[in-house]
N, C-alpha and C positions, 0 to 999 in steps of 0.2 A: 502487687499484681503486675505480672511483666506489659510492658505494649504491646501493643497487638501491632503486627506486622503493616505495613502503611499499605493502601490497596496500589496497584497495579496500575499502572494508565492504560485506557483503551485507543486504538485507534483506528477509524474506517477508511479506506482508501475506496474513493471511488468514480469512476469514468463511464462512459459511454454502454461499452459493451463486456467490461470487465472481463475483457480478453484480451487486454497488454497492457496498461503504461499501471491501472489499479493492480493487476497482478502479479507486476515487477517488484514495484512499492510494496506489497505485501509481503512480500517473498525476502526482498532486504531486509526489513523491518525485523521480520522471525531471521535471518539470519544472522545480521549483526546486532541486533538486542537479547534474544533469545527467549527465556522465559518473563523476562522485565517488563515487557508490554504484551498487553492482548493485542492481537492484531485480526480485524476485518477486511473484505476486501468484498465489492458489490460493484451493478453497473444498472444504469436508468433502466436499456433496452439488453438485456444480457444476450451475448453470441453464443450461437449451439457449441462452440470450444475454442478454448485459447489457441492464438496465436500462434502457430506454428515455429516463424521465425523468431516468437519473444520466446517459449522454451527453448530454443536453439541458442539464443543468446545469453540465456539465464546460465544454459548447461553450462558453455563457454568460461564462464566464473565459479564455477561448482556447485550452482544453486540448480535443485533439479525442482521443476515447478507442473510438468509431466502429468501429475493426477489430478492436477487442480481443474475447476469446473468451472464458468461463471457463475456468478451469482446474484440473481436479482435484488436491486435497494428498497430496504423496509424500513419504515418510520421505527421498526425495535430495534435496527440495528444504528442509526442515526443516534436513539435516544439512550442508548448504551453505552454510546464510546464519548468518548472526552474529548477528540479531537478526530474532526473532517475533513478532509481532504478532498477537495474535488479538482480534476482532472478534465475538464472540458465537458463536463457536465449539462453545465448552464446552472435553473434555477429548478433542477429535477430532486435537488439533495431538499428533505426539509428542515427549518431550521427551529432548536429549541434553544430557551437561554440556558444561559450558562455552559455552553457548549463552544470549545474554537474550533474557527472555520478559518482553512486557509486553502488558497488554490493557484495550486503550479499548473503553469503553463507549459506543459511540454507538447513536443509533435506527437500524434495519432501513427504508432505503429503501423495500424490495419491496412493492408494490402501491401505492405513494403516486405521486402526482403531482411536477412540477417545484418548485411551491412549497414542498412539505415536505420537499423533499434537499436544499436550497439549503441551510439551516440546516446540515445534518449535513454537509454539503462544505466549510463554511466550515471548523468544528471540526475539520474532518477536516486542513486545510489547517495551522491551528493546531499540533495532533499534530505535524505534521511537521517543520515549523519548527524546534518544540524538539527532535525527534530527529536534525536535518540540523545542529543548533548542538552536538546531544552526541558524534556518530559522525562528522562532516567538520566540524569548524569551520575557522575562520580562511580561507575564501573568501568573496565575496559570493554572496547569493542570488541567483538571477533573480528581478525583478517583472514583473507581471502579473496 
């Protein structure tokens, strides 16, 4: 009997209003991972819609992130994913064992212009990289 295929790691990004820095990180995640990881993406107080300047800057890289909507954080999306991220959250994420929690520190898009997310997109981008080498290695990235 062949192996049955290894499961998928999931991962939930999540901030404030899940209208930039979670929506970024999701958005890398699915684009330079691709189908390798599930990817989530939630905010404590979710904003009536993303960021303006963060799809402006996403575009900018070729990531169109356009239809995306915030999304409010649920304890099934928390107890789903394998790894948490939180983003300036605070102590809004809940936490179950066996679950990692890790939390970047980035600046808070909200109210800035394109020029000042471009920085925290880049980082954000960064982030990723090394968690797409910790939780899926041994495939290549996509560039872009």
């Amino acid at each position: 009997m062949p192996d049955a295929p290894p499961r998928k790691p999931s991962v939930l990004f999540v901030c404030v209003h899940n209208a930039g820095r979670s929506q970024m990180a999701a958005a890398w995640l699915t684009h330079l991972a691709g189908d390798r990881v599930e990817v989530r993406s939630a905010g404590s107080a979710p904003a009536a819609r993303v960021n303006p300047a963060v799809v402006e800057a996403m575009r900018e890289v070729g990531v169109d992130i356009s239809a995306e909507v915030p999304k409010v954080l649920t304890v099934e999306a928390v107890r789903e994913s394998d790894v948490c991220v939180t983003m300036g959250c605070g102590d809004a994420c809940p936490v179950f064992p066996g679950k990692r929690y890790l939390d970047w520190r980035l600046d808070d898009p909200a109210g800035r212009g394109v020029a000042a997310v471009r920085p925290v997109r880049d980082r954000i981008r960064a982030h990723v990289e090394s968690l797409i080498a910790e939780i899926a290695p041994g495939e290549p990235e996509r560039t872009g």
